[in-house]
N, C-alpha and C positions, 0 to 999 in steps of 0.2 A: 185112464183106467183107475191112477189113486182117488182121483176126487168122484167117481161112480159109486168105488167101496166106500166112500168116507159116507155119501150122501144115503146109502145101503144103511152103514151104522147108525149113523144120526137117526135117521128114520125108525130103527128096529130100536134105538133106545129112545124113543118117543114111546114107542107103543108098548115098550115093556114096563115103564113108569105109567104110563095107561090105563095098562092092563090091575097093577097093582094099586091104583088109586080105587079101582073100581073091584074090586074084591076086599080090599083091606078096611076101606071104607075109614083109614084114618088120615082126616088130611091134613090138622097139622103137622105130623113124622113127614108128610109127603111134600108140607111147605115148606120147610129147609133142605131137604136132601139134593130137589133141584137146581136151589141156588148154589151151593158149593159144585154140583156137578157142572154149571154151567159155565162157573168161575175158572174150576179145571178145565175146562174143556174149550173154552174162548181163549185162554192162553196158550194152549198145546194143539189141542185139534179146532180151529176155526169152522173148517167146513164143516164137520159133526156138529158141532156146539151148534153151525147155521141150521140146517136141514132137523137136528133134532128140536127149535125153538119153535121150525115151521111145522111141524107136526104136533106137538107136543101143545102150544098155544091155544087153538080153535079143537085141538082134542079133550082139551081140558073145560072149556066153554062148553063144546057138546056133552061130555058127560055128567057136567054138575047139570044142565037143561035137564037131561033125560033122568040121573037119580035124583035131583029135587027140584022143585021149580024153583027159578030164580038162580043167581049167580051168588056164590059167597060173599061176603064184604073185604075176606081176607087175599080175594084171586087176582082184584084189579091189582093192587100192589105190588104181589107175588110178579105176575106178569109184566108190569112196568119193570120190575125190578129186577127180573130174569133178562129185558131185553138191552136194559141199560148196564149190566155184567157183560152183555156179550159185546157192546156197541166201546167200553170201558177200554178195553185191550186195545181193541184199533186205534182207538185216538191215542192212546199211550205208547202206541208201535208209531202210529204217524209223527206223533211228539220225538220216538226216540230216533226215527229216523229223521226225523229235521234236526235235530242235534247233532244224529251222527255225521249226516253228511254237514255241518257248519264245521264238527270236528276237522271230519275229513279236511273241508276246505281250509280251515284253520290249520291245520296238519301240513298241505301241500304245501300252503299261502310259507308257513316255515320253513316247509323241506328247501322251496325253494329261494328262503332267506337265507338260509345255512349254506347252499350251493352257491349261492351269489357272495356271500363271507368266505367261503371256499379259494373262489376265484380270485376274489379280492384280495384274497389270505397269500396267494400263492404267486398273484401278482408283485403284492409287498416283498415277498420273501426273494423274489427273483431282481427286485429292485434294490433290495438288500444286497442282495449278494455282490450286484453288479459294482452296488457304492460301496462294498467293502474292498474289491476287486481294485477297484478306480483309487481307494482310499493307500491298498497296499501300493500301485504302480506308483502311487507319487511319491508315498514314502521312498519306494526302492527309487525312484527318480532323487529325491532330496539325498540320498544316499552316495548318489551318483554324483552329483554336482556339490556335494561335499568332498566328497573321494578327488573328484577332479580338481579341485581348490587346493588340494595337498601338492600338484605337481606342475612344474611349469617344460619338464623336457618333453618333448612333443611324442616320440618313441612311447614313453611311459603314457601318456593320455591318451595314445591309438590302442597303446594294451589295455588298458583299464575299458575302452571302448568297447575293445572284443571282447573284453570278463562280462562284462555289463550285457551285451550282445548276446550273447550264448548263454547268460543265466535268468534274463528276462521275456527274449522272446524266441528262443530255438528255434532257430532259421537255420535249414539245413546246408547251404550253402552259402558262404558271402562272403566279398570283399571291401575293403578301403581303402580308396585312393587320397590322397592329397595334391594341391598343386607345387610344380618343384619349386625353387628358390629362382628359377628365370620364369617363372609365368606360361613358359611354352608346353609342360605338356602336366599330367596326374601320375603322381609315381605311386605303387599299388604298392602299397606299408603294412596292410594286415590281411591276410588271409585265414577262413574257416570253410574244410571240408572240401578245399580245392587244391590243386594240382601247384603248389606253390612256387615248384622248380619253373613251369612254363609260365605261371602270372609274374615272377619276378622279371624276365625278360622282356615279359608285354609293355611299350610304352604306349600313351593313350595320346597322342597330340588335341593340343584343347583345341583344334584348326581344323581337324583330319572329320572324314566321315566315316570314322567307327560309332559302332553305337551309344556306347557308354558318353561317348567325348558330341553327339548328338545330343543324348538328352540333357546331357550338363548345361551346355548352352540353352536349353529349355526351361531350366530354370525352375523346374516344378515339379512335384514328388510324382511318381509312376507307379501306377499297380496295373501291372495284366493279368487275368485271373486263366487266360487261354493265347495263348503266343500268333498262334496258327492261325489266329483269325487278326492279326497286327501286321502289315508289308512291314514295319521296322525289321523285323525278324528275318526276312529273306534270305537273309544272307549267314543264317545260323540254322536254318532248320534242320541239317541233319546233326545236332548237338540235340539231345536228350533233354530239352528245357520246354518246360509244358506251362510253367507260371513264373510272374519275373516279378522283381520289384527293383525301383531305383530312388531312393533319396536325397537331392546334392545336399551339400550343406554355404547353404547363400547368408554371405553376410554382406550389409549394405548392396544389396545386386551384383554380388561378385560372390562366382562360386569356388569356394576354396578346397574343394574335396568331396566325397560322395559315396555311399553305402552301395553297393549292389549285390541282391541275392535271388537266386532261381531254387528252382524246385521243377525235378521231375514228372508232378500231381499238377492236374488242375487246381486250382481253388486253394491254392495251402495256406492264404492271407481272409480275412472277413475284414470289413471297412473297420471295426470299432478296433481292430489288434493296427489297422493302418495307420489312426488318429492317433493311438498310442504313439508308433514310431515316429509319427511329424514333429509328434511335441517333444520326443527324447531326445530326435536328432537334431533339431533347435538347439535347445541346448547344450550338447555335445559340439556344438557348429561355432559358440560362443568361447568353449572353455576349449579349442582344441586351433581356435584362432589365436588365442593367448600366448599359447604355445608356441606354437609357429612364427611369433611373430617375435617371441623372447629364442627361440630356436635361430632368427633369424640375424639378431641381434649378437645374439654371441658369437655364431659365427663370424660375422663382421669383426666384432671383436678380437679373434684369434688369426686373421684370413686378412692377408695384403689383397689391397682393393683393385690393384692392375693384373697380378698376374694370378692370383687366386690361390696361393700357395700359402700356406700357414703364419702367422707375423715371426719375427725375431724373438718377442716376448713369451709367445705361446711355444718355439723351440727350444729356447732356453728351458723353460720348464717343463717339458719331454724330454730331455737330452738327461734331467738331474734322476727324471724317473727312471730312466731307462739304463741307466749310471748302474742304481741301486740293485735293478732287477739281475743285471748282467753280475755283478759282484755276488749277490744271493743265491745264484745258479751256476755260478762258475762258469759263463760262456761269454765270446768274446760280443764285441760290442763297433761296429767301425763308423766315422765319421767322415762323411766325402763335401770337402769343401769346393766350389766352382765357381770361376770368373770369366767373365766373358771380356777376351781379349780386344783390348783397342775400344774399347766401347764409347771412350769420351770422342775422341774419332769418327768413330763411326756417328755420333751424333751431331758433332759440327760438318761432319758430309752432306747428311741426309735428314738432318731435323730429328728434333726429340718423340714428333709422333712415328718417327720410322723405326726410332728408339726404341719405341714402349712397346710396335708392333716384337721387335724381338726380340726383348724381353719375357712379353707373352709367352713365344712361340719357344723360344728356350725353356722355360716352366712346360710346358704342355710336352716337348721331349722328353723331359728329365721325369716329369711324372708318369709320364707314359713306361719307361723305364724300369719305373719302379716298382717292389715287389709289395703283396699287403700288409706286411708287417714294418714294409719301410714310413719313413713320416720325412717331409720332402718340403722345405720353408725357404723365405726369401730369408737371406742375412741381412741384408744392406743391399742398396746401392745397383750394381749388376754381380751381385752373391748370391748364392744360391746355398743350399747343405742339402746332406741326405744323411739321415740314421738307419742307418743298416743294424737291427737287434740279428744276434745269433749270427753275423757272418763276420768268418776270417777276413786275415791283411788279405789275401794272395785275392779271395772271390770280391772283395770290394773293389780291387785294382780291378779284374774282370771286368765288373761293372762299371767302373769309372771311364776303363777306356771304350764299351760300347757306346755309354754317352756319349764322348766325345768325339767318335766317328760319326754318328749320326749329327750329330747337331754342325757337324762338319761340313755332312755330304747333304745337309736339307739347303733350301733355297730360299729364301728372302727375297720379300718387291718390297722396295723402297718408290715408292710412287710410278712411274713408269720402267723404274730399273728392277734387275735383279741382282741380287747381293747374296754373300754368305760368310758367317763368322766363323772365330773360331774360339771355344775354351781354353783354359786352363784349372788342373783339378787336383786338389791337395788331398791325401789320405790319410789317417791313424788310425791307431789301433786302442782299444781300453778290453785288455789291463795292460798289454807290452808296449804301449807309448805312454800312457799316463795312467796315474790315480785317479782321476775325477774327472765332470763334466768339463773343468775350465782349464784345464792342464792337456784333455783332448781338444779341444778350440783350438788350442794354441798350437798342438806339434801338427793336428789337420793345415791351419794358416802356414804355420814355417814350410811345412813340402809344398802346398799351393804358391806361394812364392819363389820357393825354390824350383818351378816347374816355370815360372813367369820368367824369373831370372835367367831361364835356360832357353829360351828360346822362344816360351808358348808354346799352345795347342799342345799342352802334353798332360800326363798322369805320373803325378810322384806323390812317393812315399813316405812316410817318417818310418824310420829314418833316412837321407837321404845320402 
């Protein structure tokens, strides 16, 4: 319908320039007018401009025929010139549209270089982060095995363990076991976010087929992202654990302890948080062997190698601490000195390994015996002591005579026999027997003698 009217106009302003060429009768005013009209009109109205050049052309040829003969000399140019304005525009429109669209493509050809630096950009930036990520963990890692360098008591390295634990990778639940001082089973040393009272009780045999003491023997870091779909788990599923993780910590193929943490949630671990824990607990596995092994050694140090009760040397210096403390607080202090009657005796009966067996078994009464604040050493020989902090003469004798009923009425095999000894047991008091560590030794020794001299198997006091 627009390009109908356009061809309408075109047409009706052919014949109106027509009309006026042919009354005015002046044609050069009429040689320029068309040109600029055609100029306008080939850049704004094409189809006008077309339809009025096809009218207006051979209208112009017939009228100069009919008012003069012959043609002007001035109309071929005119004409040339009018159709070469209208033809001007379109190549100039074809020109700008092959421009525009190379823009265009140019444009795109970019947009899509800038989307691709985009991605690029954003790639980097998430690589970045990760290496910064990576860059802190090892720092806070060097931090960690700095920290750990500082301490050789193994307690203190399983805490720093849990600091470390809890401020680098919030694990909502977890424990650490180690192996004990006999190899037999993982004593559970640090707990986070679990029931501490019932994990302390838990013993884990390195032998048994519990889980934990299962994967130990496996030898190889554990992540379950879903429990329920693992038969290990059988025999937990109605405990609230939806994702587990285990750690040991192997050193030379011996596993000395081991992380274990669950989680309620699916999924609470991603492999790259996992890689982190392998290499932490590495090293943790190194500095916390250390320990254990100078843990192990002091013990020895302090700790008689048969009956397992504290050495002479390490009493003595308890006995001076505890001297101090009782004097400092004004509470009494008592010393229970024990010898096992007849014992050279008894070893030319039945041999020195019949000996040592009850030796043993006397230490494991007497400790048994004892209360937690007591500290419980060999003296010498077939001696024994006990440090009672904070108890009276009267409750030490108490105690001194349970002891010696019991180790009275226990039983002894001596190879195919059975046998059974008997004590004698010296007591003092600090402050109402003596001033000091070595002036209690002494009146403890005098009533233990003075109980030997009286018969054996007895409990005396100082004073006697």
């Amino acid at each position: 319908m627009n390009n109908s009217f356009s061809e309408v106009k075109g047409t009706l302003l052919a014949l109106l320039f027509l009309c006026l060429e042919w009354f005015s009768h002046n044609g050069v005013f009429f040689m320029f007018v068309p040109l600029f009209l055609v100029t306008y009109l080939s850049f704004n109205y094409r189809v006008i401009a077309f339809w009025f050049l096809n009218f207006y052309t051979p209208g112009m040829i017939l009228l100069h025929f009919i008012m003069t003969p012959g043609v002007p000399a001035w109309m071929w140019p005119e004409l040339i010139i009018l159709w070469f304005l209208f033809w001007v525009p379109i190549f100039l429109s074809t020109r700008q549209e092959k421009i525009k669209s190379g823009f265009d493509l140019l444009n795109e050809a970019k947009k899509k270089e800038f989307e691709d630096f985009k991605i690029v950009g954003e790639s980097l930036r998430k690589e970045n982060n990760r290496i910064d990520k990576q860059l802190k963990e090892i720092g806070r890692l060097y931090d960690v095995i700095k920290d750990l360098g500082s301490t050789l008591n193994a307690q203190e390295m399983l805490d720093l363990i849990k600091e470390f634990t809890d401020r680098m990778f919030d694990l909502p639940h977890f424990v650490i076991a180690v192996l004990s001082p006999d190899n037999k089973k993982y004593d559970v040393r640090v707990t986070s976010g679990c029931d501490e009272a019932f994990l302390n009780k838990t013993e884990i045999a390195i032998d048994s087929n519990q889980l934990m003491a299962v994967l130990a023997r496996e030898k190889k870091p554990v992540l379950i992202s879903q429990v329920e779909a693992d038969s290990r788990f059988d025999k937990i599923r109605h405990l609230p654990i939806e994702s587990f993780l285990f750690i040991p910590f192997v050193i030379q193929d011996r596993v000395i302890g081991f992380l274990c943490s669950y989680s309620s949630k699916k999924g609470f671990l991603d492999q790259e948080k996992f890689s982190n824990y392998k290499v932490f607990y590495n090293q943790m596995a190194i500095g916390l062997q250390k320990s254990l092994l100078y843990e192990k050694v002091q013990k020895l140090s302090i700790t008689d190698g048969l009956t397992k009760l504290y050495s002479h040397r390490y009493f003595k210096q308890r006995l001076e601490e505890e001297v101090v403390l009782a004097g400092r607080y004004s509470s009494p202090l008592s010393l229970l000195i024990l010898d096992i009657d007849h014992f050279k005796r008894y070893n030319d009966n039945y041999g020195h390994v019949a000996g040592d067996h009850v030796l043993t078994q006397v230490a494991s009464i007497l400790k048994g015996q004892a209360e937690g604040t007591h500290l419980v050493a060999r003296y010498g020989g077939e001696e024994m002591v006990l440090i009672a902090p904070e108890t009276t003469k009267a409750k030490a004798v108490e105690l001194a005579e349970r002891i010696r009923v019991k180790i009275a009425e226990f039983v002894f095999e001596a190879g195919h026999e059975t046998t059974s000894v008997t004590v004698s047991i010296g007591v003092a008091t600090f402050p109402e027997d003596a001033a000091n560590g070595t002036e209690l030794i002494s009146k403890a020794d005098q009533a233990l003698y003075a109980g030997k001299g009286g018969g054996r198997n007895k409990v005396v006091s100082y004073p006697f």
